[in-house]
N, CA and C of each residue as an Amber inpcrd file, in Angstrom:
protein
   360
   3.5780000 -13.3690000   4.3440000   2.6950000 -12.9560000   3.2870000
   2.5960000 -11.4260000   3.3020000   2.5180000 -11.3600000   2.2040000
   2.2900000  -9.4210000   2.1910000   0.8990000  -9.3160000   1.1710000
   0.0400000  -8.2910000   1.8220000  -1.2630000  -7.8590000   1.6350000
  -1.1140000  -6.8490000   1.2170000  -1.3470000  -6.3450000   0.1010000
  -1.2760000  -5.2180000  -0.9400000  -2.4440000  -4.3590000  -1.0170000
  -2.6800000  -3.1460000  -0.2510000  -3.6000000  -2.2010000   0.0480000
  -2.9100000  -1.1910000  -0.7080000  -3.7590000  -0.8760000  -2.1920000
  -3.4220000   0.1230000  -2.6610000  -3.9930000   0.0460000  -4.1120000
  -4.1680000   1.0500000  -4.8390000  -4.3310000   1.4570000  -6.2220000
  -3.9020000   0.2730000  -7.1480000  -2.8990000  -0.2610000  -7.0840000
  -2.1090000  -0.7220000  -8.0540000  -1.5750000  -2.4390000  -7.6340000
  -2.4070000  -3.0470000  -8.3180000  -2.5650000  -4.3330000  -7.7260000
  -0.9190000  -5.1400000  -8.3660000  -1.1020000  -6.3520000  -7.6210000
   0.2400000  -7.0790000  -8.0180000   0.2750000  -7.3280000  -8.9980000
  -0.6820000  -7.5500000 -10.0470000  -0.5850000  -8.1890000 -11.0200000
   0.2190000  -7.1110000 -11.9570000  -0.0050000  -6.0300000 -11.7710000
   0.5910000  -4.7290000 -12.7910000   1.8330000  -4.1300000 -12.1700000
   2.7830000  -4.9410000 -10.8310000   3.8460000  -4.6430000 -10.7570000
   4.5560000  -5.5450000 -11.6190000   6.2380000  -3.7990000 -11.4100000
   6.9320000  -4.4560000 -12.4340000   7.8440000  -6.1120000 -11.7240000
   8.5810000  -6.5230000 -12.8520000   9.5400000  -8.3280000 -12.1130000
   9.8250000  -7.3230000 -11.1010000  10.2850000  -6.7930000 -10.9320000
  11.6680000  -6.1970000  -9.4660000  10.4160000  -6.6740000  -8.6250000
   9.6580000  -5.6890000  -8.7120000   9.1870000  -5.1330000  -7.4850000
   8.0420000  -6.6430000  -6.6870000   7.5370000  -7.7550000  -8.0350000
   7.1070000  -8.8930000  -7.7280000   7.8640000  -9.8210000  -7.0250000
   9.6140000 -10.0250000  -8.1680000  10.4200000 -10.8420000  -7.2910000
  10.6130000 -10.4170000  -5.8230000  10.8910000  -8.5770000  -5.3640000
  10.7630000  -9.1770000  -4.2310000  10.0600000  -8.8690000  -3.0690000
   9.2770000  -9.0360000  -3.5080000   7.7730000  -9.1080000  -2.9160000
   7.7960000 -10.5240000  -2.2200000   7.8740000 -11.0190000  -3.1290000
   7.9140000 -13.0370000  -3.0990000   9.4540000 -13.7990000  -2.6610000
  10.1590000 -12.9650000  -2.4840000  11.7830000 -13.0310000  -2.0310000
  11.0180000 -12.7120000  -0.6500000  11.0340000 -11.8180000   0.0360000
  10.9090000 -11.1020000   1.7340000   9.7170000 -11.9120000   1.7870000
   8.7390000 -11.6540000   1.2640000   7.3960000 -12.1090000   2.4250000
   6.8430000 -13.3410000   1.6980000   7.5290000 -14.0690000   0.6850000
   6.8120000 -15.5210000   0.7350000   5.3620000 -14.9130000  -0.3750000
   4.7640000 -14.2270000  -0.6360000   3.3680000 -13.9470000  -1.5780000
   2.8920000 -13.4650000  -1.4950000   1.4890000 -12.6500000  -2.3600000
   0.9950000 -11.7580000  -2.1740000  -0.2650000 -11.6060000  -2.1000000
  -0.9330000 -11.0590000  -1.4760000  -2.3560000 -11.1070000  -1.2800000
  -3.3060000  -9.9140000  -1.9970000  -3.9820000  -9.2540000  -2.7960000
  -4.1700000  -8.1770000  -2.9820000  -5.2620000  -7.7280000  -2.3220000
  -5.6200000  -6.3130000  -1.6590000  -6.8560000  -5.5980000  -1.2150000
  -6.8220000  -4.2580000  -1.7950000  -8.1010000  -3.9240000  -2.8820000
  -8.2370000  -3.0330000  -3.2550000  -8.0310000  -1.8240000  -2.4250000
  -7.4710000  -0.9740000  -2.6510000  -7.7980000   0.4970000  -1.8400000
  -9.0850000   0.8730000  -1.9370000  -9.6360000   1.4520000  -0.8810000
 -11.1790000   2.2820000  -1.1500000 -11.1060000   3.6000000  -1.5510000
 -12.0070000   3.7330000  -2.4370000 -12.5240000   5.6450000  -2.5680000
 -12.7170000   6.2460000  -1.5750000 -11.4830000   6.9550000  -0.5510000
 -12.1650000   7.0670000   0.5730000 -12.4740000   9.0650000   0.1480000
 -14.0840000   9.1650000   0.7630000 -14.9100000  10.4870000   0.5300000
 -14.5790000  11.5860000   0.9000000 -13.3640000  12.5990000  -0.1720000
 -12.7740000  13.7760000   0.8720000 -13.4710000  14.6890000   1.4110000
 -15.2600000  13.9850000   1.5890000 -15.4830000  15.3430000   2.2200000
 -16.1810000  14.3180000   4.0320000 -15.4370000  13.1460000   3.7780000
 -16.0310000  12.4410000   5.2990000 -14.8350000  13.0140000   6.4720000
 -15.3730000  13.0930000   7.4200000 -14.9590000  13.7950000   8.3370000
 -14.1480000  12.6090000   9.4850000 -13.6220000  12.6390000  10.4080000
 -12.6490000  12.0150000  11.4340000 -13.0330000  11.0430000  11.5260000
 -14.6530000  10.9100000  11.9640000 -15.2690000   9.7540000  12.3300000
 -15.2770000   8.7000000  11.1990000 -15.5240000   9.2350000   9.9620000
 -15.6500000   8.5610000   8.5970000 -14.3560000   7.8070000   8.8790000
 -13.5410000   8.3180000   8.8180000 -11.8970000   7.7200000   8.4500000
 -11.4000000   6.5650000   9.2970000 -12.0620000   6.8790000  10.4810000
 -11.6230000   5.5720000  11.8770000 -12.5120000   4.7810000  11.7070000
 -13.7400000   4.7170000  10.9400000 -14.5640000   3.4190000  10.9990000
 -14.1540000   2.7050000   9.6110000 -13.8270000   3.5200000   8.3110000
 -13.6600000   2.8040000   7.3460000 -12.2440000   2.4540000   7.6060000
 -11.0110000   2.5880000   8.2800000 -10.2490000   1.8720000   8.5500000
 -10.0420000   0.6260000   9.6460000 -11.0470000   0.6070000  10.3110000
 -11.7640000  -0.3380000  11.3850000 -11.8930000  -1.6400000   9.6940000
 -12.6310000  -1.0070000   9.1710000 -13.6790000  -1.8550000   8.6250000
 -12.2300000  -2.4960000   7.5410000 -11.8770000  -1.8600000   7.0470000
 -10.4240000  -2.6020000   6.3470000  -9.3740000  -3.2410000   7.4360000
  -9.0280000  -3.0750000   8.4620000  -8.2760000  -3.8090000   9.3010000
  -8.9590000  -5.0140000   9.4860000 -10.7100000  -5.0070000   9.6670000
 -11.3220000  -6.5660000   9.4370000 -10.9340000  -7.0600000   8.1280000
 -10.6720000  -6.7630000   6.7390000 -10.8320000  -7.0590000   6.0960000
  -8.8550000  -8.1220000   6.0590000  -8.3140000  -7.0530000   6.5690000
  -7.3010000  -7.7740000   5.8880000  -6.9100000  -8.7600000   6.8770000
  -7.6320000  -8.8890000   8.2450000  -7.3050000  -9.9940000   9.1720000
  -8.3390000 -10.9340000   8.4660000  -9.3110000 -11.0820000   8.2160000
  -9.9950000 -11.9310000   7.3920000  -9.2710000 -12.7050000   6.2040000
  -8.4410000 -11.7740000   5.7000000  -7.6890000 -12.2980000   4.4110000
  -6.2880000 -13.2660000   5.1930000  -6.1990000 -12.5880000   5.7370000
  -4.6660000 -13.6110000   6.6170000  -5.0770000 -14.3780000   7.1570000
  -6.5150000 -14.9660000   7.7400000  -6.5510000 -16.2440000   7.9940000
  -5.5170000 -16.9040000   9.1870000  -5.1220000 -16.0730000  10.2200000
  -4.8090000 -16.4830000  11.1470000  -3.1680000 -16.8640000  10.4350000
  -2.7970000 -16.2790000   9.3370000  -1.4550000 -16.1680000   9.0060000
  -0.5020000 -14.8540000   9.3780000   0.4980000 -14.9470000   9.5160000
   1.5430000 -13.4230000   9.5350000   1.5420000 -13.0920000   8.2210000
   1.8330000 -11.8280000   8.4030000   1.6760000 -10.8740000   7.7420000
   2.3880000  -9.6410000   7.4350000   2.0840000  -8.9700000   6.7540000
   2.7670000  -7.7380000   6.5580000   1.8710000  -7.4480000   5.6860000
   1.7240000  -5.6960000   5.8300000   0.4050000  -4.6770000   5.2370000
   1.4240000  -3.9930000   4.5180000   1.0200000  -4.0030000   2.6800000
   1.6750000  -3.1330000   1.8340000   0.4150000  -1.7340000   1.5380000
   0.7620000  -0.6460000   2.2010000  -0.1470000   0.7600000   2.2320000
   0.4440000   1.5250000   1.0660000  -0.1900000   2.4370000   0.1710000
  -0.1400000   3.0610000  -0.3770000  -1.1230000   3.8620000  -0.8960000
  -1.7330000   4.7330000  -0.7820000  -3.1600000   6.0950000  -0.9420000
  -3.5400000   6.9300000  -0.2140000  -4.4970000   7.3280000   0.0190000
  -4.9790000   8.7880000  -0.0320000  -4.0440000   8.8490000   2.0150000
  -4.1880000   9.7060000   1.8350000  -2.8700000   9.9620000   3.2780000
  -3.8200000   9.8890000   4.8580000  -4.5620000  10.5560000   4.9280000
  -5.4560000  10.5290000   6.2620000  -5.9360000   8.9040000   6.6850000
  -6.4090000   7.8860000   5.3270000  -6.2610000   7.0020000   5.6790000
  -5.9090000   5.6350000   6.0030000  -4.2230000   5.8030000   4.8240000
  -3.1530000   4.8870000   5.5440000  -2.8820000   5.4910000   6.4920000
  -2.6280000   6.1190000   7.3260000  -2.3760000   6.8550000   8.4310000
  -2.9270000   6.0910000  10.0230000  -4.1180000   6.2020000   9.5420000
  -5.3430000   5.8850000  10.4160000  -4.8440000   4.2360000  10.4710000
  -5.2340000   3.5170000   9.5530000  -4.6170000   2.0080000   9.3000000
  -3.3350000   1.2870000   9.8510000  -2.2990000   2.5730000   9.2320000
  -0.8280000   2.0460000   9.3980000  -0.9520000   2.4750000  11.5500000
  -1.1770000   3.2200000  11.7290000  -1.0110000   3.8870000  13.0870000
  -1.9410000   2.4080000  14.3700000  -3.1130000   1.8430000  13.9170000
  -3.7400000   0.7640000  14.0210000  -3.3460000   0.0470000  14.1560000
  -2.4440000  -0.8050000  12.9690000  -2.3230000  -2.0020000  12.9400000
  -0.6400000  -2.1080000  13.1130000   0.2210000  -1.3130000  13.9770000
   1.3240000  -0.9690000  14.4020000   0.8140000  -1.1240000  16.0450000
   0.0400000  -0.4210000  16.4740000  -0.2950000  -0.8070000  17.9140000
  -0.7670000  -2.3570000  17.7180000  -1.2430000  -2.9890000  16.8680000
  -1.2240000  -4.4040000  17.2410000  -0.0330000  -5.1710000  16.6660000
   0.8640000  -4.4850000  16.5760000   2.6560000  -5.3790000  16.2590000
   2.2890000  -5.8010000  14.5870000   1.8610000  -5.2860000  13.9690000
   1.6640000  -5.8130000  12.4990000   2.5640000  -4.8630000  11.9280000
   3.7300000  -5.1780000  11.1350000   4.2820000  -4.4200000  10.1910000
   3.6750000  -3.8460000   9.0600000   4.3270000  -2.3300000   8.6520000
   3.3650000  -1.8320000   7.2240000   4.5780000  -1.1550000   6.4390000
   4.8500000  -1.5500000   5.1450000   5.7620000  -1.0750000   4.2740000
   4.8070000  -0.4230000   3.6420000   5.8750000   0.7340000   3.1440000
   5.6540000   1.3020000   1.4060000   6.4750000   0.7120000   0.7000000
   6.0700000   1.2460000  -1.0520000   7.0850000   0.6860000  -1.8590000
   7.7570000   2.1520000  -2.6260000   9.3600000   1.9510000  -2.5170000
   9.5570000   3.6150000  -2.8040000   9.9070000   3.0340000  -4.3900000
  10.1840000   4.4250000  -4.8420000  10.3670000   4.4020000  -6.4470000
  10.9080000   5.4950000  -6.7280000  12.1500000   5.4910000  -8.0520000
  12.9150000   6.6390000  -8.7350000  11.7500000   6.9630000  -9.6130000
  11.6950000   8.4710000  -9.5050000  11.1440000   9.2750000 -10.2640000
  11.9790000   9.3040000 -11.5030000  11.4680000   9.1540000 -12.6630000
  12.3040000   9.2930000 -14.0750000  11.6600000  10.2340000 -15.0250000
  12.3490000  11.2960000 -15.2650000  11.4350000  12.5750000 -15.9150000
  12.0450000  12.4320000 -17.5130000  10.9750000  12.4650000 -18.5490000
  11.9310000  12.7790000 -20.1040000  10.9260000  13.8180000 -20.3870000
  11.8880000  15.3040000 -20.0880000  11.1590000  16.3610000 -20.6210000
  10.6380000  17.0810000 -22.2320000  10.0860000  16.6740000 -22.8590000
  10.0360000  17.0920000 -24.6010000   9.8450000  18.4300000 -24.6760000
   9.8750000  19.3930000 -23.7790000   9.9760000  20.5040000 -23.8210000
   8.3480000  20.8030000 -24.4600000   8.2530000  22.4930000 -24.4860000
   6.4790000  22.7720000 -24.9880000   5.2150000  21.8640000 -23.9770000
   5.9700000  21.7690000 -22.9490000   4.4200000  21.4450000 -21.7930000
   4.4030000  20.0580000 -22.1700000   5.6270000  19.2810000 -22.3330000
   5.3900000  17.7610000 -22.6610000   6.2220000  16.8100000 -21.7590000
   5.6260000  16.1970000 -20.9690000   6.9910000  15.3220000 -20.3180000
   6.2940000  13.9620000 -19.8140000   7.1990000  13.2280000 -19.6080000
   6.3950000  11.5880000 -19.9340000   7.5590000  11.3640000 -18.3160000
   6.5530000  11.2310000 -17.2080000   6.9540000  10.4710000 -16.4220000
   6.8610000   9.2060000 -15.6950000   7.8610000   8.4810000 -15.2630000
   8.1300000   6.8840000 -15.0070000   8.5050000   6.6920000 -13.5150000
   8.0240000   5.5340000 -13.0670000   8.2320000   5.4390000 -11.7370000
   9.1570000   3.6200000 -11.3450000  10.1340000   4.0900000 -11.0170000
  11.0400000   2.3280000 -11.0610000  10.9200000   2.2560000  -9.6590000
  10.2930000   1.0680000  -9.0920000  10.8130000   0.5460000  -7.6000000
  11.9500000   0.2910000  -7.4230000  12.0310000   0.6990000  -6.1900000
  13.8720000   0.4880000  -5.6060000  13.7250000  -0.5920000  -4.3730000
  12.5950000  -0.3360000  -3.8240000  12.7300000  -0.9870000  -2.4350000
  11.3300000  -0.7730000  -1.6200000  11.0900000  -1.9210000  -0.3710000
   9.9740000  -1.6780000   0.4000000  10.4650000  -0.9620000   1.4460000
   9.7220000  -0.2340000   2.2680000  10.2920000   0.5920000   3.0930000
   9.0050000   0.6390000   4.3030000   9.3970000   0.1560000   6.1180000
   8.7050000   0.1600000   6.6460000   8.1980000   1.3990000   7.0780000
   7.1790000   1.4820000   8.1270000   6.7440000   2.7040000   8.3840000
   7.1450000   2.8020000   9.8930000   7.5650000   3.5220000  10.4060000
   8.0760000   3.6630000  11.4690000   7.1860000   4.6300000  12.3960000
């Protein structure tokens, strides 16, 4: 199962990136990302990622897993760095940047998934 921690829930990925989602890990679970407060300090960041590592062992239900991370950087960091010392895998999902420039300060950019990518 893969648990989707991030901005952008499953329901608003594109087929690719659903099929294989559901190809590798069997389904998907979603967990909102939090607003996390850029002005909370070290301590802030290790308890609200405490408090989401309960959340998503709560959601797995004593199932395997895999953590899909994606947001604000200090605290997937904190999370991914966590739940790696307890043998839990954590992908990103990468994506081609697609630029159509209209020139005069106008450009419409697109983002295509290519692939999940663990965190090492």
């Amino acid at each position: 199962m893969l648990i989707n921690l991030s901005n952008h829930p499953s329901s608003k990925w594109s087929q690719s990136q659903m099929e294989e989602a559901i190809r590798v890990y069997g389904g998907i679970l979603d967990l909102s990302f939090p607003a996390v407060d850029p002005s909370g300090d070290d301590l802030y960041i290790d308890q609200l990622s405490d408090e989401y590592i309960s959340r998503i062992f709560d959601m797995a239900n004593g199932s395997s897993f895999v953590v899909h991370i994606m947001g604000e950087m200090t605290f997937s960091f904190s999370v991914v760095r966590k739940l790696k010392q307890r043998n839990i895998q954590c992908v990103a999902s990468t994506t081609e940047r697609i630029v159509k420039d209209y020139g005069e300060g106008r450009k419409e950019v697109q983002f295509s998934f290519v692939a999940f990518r663990k965190y090492l």
